[in-house]
C-alpha positions in Angstrom: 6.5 37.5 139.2 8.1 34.3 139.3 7.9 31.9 135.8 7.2 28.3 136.2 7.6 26.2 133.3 7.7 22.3 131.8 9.9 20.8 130.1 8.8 21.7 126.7 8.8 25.4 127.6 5.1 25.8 125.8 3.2 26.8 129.3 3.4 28.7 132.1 2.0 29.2 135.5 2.4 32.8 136.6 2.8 33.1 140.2 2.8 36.5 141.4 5.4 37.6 144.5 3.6 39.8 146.0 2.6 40.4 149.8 0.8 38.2 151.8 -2.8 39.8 151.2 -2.7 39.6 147.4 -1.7 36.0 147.7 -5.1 35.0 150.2 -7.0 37.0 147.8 -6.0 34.4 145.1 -6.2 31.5 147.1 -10.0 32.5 147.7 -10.8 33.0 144.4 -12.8 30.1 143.0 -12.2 31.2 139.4 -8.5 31.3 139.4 -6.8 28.9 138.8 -2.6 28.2 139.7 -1.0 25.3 138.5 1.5 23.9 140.6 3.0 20.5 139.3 4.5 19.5 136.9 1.8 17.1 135.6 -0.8 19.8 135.6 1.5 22.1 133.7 1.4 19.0 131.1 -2.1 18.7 131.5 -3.0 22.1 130.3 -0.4 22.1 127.8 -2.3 19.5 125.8 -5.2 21.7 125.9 -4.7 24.9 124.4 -2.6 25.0 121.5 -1.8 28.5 118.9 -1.3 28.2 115.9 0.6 29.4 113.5 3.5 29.2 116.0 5.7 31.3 114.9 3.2 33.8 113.6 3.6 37.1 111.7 0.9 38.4 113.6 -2.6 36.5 112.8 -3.2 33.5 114.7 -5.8 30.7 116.4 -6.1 29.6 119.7 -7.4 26.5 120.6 -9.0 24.4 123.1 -9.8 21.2 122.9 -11.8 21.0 126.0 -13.5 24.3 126.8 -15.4 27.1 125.6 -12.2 30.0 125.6 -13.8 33.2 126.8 -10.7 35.9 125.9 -7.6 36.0 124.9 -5.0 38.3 125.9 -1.2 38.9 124.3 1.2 40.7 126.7 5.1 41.6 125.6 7.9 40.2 127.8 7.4 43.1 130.5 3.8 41.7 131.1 2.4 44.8 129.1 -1.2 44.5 127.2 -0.6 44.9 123.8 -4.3 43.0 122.8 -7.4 41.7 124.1 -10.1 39.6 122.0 -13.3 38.4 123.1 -15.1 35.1 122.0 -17.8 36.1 119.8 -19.3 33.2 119.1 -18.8 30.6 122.2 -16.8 28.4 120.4 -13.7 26.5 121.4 -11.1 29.0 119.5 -10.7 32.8 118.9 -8.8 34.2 115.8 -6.3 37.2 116.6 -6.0 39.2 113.5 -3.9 41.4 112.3 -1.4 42.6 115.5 1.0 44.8 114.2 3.8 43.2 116.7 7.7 43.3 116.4 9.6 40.5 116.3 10.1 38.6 119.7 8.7 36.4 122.3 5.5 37.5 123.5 2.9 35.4 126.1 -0.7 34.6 125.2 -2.9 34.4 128.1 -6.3 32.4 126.9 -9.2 32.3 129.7 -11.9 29.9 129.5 -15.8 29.6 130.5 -14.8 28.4 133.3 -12.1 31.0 134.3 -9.4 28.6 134.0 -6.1 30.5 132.6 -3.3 29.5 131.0 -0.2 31.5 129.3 1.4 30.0 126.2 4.9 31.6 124.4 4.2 33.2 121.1 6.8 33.9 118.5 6.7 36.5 116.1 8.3 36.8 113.0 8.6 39.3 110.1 
């Protein structure tokens, strides 16, 4: 996968490498969405916002514009280590409780309207 950042290193755009096929298949796909610029990097930085950041493993994310449907924390290998569901349609979902080592990990928060976005999480003991 290749990592695109801004200049604040809060957001990311994932963008996978892969052949030519995968990459149509997203291109089709009305509900997903790639940022390309920097100005939409900055864009949906403003949006979505954890916190506590650093955390010791309980957290909120937040949106201030949309309804977040799940959120999803991956290590730095791109492994699932937790999936939550919104319960309650509401514009933030609490993560309790991960029992995570130290480190970076990414926080992938996907909202009603299937618009992702990956955020850097720091954990602390």
């Amino acid at each position: 996968m290749t990592l695109s950042s801004n200049t604040h290193n809060q957001c990311f755009s994932l963008v996978p490498t892969l052949g030519a096929a995968f990459k149509q298949g997203l291109e089709n796909n009305e509900n997903q969405q790639i940022l390309s610029s920097e100005e939409s990097l900055e864009e949906v930085n403003n949006t979505i916002s954890i916190s506590p950041n650093p955390s010791t493993g309980s957290f909120i994310v937040s949106s201030n514009l949309n309804t977040l449907k799940n959120v999803e924390v991956y290590d730095v290998s791109g492994r699932l280590l937790s999936s939550t569901q919104n319960q309650n349609d509401e514009k933030q979902i609490k993560v309790e409780n991960l029992q995570l080592k130290a480190g970076v990990y990414w926080v992938k928060s996907t909202n009603t309207k299937g618009e992702t976005t990956i955020n850097k999480l720091l954990i602390t003991n």
